[in-house]
C-alpha positions as CSV (number, residue, x, y, z in Angstrom):
1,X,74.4,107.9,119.2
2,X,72.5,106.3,121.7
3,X,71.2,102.4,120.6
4,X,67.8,103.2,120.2
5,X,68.7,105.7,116.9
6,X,70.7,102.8,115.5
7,X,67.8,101.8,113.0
8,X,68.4,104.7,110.9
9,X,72.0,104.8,109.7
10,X,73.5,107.9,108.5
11,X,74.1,107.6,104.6
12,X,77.5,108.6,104.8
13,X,78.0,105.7,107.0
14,X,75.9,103.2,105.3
15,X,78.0,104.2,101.8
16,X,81.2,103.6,104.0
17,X,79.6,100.2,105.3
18,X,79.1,99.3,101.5
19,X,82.9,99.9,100.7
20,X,84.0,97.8,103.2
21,X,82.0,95.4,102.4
22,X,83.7,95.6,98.9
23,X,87.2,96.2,100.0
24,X,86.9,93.1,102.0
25,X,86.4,91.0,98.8
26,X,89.0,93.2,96.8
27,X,91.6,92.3,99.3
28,X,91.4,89.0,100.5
29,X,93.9,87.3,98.5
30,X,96.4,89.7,99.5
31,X,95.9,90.2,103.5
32,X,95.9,87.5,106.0
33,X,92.6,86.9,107.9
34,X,94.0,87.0,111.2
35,X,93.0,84.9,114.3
36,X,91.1,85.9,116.8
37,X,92.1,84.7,120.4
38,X,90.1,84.1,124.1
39,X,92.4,86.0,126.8
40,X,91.2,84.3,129.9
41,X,92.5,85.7,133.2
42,X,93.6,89.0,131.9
43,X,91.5,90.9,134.8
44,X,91.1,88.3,136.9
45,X,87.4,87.5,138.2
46,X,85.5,89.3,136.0
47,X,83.0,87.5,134.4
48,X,83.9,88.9,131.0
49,X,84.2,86.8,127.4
50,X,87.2,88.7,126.1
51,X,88.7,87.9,122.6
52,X,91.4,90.0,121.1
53,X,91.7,90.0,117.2
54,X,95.7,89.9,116.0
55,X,96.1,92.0,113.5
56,X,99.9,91.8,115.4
57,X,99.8,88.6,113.3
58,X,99.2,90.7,109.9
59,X,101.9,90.3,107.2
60,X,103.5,94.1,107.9
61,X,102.5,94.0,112.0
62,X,99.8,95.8,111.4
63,X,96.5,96.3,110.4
64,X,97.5,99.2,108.4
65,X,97.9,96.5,105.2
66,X,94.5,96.3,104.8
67,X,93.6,100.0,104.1
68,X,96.6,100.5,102.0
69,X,96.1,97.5,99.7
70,X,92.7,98.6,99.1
71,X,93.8,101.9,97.9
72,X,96.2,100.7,95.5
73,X,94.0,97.5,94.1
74,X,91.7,100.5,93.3
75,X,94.0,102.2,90.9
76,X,93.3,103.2,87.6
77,X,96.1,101.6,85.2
78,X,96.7,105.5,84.3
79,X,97.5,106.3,88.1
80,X,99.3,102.7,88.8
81,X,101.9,103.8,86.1
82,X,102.3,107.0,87.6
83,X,103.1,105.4,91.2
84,X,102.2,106.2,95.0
85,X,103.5,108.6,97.6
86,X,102.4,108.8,101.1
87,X,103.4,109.9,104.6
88,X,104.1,108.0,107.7
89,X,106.7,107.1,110.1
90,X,105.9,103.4,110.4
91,X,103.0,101.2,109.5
92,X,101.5,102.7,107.3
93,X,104.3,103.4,105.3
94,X,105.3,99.5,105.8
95,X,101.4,98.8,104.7
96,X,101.8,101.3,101.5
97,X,105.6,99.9,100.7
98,X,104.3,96.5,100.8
99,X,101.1,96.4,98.9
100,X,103.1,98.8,96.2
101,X,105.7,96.0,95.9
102,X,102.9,93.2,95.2
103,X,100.7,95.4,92.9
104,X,104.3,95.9,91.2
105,X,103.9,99.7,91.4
106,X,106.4,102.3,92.7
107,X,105.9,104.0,96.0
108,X,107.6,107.1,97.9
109,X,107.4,107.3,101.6
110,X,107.7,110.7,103.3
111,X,109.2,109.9,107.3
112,X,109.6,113.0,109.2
113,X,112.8,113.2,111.4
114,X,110.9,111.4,114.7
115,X,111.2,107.9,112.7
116,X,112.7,104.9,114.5
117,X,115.5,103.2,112.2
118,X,114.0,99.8,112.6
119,X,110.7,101.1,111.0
120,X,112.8,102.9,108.3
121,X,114.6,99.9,107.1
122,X,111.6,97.6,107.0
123,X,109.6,100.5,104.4
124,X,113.0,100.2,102.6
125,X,113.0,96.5,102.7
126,X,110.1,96.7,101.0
127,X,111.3,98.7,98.0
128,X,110.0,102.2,99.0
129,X,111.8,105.3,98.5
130,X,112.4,107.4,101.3
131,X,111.8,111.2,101.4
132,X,113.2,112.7,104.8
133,X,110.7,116.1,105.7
134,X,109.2,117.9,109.0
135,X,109.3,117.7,112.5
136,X,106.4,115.6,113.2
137,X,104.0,113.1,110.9
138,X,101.8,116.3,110.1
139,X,104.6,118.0,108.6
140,X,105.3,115.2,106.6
141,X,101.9,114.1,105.8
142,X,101.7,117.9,103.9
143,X,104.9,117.8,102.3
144,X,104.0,114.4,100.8
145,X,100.9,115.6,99.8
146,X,101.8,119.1,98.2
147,X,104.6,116.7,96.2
148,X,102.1,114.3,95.0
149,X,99.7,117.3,93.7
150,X,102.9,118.8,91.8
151,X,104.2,115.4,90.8
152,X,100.7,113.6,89.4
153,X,101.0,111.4,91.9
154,X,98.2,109.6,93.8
155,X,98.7,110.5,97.6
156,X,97.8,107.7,100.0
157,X,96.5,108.9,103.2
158,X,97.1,106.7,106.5
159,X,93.4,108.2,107.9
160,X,92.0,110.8,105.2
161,X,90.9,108.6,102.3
162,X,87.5,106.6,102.1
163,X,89.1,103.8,100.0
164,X,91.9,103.8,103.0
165,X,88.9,103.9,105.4
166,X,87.2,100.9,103.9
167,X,90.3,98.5,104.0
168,X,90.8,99.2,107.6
169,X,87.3,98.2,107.9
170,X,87.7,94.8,106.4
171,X,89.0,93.4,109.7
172,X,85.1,94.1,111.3
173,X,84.0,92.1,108.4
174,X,86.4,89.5,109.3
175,X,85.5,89.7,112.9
176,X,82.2,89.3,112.7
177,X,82.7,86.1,110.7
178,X,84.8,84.7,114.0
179,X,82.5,86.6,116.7
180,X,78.9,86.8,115.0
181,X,77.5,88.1,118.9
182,X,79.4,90.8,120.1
183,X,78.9,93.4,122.7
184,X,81.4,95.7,122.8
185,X,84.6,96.2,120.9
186,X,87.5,98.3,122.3
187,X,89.6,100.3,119.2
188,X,92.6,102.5,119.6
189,X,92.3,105.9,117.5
190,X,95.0,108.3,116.2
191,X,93.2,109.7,112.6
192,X,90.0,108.0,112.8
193,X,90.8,105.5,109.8
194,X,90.7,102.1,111.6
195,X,87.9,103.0,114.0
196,X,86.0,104.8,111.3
197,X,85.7,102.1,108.9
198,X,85.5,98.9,111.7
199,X,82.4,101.4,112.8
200,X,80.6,102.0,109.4
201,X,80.6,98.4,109.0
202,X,79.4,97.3,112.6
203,X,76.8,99.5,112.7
204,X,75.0,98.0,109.6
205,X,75.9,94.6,110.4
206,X,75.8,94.3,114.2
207,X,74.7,97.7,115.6
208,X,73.7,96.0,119.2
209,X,77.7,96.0,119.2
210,X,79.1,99.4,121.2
211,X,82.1,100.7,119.7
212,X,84.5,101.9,121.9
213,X,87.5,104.4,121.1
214,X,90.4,104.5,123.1
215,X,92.9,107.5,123.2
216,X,96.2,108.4,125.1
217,X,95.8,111.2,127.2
218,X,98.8,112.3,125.8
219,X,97.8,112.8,122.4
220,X,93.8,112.9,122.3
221,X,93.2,115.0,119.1
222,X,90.8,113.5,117.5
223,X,88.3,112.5,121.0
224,X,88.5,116.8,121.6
225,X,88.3,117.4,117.7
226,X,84.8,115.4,118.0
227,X,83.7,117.0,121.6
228,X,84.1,120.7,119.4
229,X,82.7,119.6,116.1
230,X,85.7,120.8,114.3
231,X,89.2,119.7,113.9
232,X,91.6,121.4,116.4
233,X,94.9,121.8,117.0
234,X,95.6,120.0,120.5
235,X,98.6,119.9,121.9
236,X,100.4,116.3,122.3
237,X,102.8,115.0,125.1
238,X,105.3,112.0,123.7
239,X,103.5,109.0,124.3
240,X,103.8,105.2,124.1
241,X,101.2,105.0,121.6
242,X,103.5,106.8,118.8
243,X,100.7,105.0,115.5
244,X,97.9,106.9,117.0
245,X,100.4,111.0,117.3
246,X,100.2,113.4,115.5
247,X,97.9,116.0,113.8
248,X,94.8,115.7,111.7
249,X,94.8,117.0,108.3
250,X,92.2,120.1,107.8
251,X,89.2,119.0,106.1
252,X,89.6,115.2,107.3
253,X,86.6,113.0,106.2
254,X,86.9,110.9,109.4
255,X,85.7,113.6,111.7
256,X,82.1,113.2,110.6
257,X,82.0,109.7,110.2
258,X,84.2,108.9,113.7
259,X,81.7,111.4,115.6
260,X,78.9,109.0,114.1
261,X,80.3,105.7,114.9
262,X,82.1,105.5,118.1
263,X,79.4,105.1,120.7
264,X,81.7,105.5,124.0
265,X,85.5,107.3,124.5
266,X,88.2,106.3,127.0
267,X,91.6,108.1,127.5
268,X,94.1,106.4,129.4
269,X,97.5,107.3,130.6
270,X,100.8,107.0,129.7
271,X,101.2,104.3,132.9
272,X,98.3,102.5,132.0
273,X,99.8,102.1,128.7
274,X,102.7,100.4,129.4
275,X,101.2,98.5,132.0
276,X,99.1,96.6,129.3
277,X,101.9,96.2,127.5
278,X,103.8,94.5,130.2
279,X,100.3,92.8,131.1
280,X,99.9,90.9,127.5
281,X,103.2,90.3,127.4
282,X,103.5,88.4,130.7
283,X,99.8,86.7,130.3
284,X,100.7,85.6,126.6
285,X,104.6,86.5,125.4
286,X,103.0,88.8,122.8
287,X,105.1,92.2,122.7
288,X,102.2,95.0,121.3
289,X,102.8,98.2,120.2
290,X,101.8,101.0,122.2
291,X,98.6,102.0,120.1
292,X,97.5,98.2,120.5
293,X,97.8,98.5,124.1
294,X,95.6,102.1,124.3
295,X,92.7,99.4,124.0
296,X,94.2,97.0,126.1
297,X,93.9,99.5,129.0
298,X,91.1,100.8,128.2
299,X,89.7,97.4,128.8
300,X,91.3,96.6,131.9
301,X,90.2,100.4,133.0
302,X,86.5,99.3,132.3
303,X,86.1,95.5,132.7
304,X,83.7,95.8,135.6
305,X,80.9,97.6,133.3
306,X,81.2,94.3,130.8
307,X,80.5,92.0,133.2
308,X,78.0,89.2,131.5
309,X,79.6,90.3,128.4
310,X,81.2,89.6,125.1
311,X,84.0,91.9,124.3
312,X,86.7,92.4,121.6
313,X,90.0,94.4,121.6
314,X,91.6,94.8,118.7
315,X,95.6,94.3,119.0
316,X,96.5,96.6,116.0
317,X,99.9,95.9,116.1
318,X,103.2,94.6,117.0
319,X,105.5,97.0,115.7
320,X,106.7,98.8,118.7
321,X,110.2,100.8,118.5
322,X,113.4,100.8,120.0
323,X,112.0,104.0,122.3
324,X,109.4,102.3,123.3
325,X,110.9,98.4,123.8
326,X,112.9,100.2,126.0
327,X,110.6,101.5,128.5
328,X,108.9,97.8,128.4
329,X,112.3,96.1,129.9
């Protein structure tokens, strides 16, 4: 959407915009508003404002709280009583387990057999059952869903769920507060969830601001799902960025949203990945997860077009796994 359509705002967006605007107040007493930080010197001589929002500083790790916990707060008692089950090898089964354990509601977390043990434990810290299914987080995500249908059960999508959607948004709301002029903000993307609802909800309340989604060439589903119009099937490499792999669900309600939000798409590598790990790391002792540091690069890829600028990247996460700590030493 180029910026001189942004007066009129599609309605699926603006109703999007409106839930995150609710969600934000739903959820407040149970997520942490999380700092936002000026990274000086990151690309040196550049001439660029940059802030990066922590949601590394969230209480799972992640962001992925904040979508979760509005899902559950918006339980009916009826569904509450019957308890949760989602799908996820990591933080958003940490975000589900967690917000489950404060609404004081059962949840079941479907991992498929690619989860790290450190991420396993913490969902089971957290008083989550565990259901072991599938190759890969698609797998999973459809085993947990066709056992939620046959069980009653409400089934909490990490991407594919407007309430989800709206929750993730909240930290735009939040952002906005800390950085009412913004520019551009850099977002990673694996289903759409994060980016889709930060977009709805910049686009009413600061549409001047480009959103920017960032991919791994190694796993770029969503970016070609948009290009087509249609959700594909693209096939992934491994990559460092493992919160943003994997499939998307047929039918996904972030397609249309995500091709109506993000304004401009950057894919970076595997090397550039790592490299903005080891780059945040070094400039500020912060270790990122992989999916945190797709934005990272994409920023250090394209600092020189933000010169004069105010920019925000959004550090999803800190939850990285052994696989990937390991490639960081």
């Amino acid at each position: 959407m180029s910026h001189g359509q942004q007066a009129t705002i599609p309605a699926a967006v603006a109703d999007l915009a409106r839930q995150v605007t609710d969600a934000a107040e739903r959820i407040r007493p149970f997520v942490t508003e999380t700092p936002v930080q000026q990274i000086e010197g990151l690309v040196p001589n550049i001439g660029v404002e940059l802030f990066f929002k922590l949601e590394n500083f969230q209480q799972t790790g992640s962001f992925k709280l904040r979508g979760a916990s509005n899902k559950i707060l918006s339980l009916s008692s009826k569904q509450a009583v019957q308890g949760v089950i989602a799908a996820s090898n990591g933080n958003h089964g940490l975000g589900v387990a967690a917000a489950a354990k404060r609404a004081g509601i059962a949840a079941e977390v479907y991992v498929s057999m690619q989860v790290s043990p450190s991420k396993l434990q913490r969902i089971q810290e957290y008083g989550a059952r565990i259901e072991r299914t599938g190759n890969d987080p698609l797998e999973a995500e459809l085993a947990a869903r066709a056992a939620a249908s046959a069980q009653g059960k409400v089934f909490i999508s990490p991407y594919n769920d407007f309430e989800v959607m709206a929750g993730q948004g909240t930290l735009a709301v939040e952002l906005l507060r800390q950085l009412p002029q913004l520019d551009a903000l850099f977002v990673a993307v694996g289903g759409g969830g994060l980016i889709g609802g930060i977009g709805a909800y910049i686009k009413s309340a600061s549409p001047k601001t480009e959103v920017v989604g960032c991919w791994p060439e190694n796993s770029p589903v969503l970016y070609e799902s948009i290009k087509a119009g249609r959700i594909l099937d693209v096939p992934e490499s491994p990559t460092l960025s493992e919160s943003t792999a994997g499939g998307l669900e047929p039918g996904s309600v972030t397609l249309d949203i995500c091709s109506r939000v993000i304004d401009s798409s950057v894919l970076v590598s595997e090397n550039e990945i790592l490299n903005a790990m080891r780059r945040v790391r070094d400039f500020k002792g912060w270790v990122i997860e992989g999916a945190a540091a797709v934005a990272v690069a994409a920023f250090v890829k394209n600092a020189e077009s933000y010169r004069g600028k105010r920019v925000a990247v959004i550090i999803c996460g800190g939850n990285a796994s052994e696989k990937v700590l390991d490639k960081l030493r």
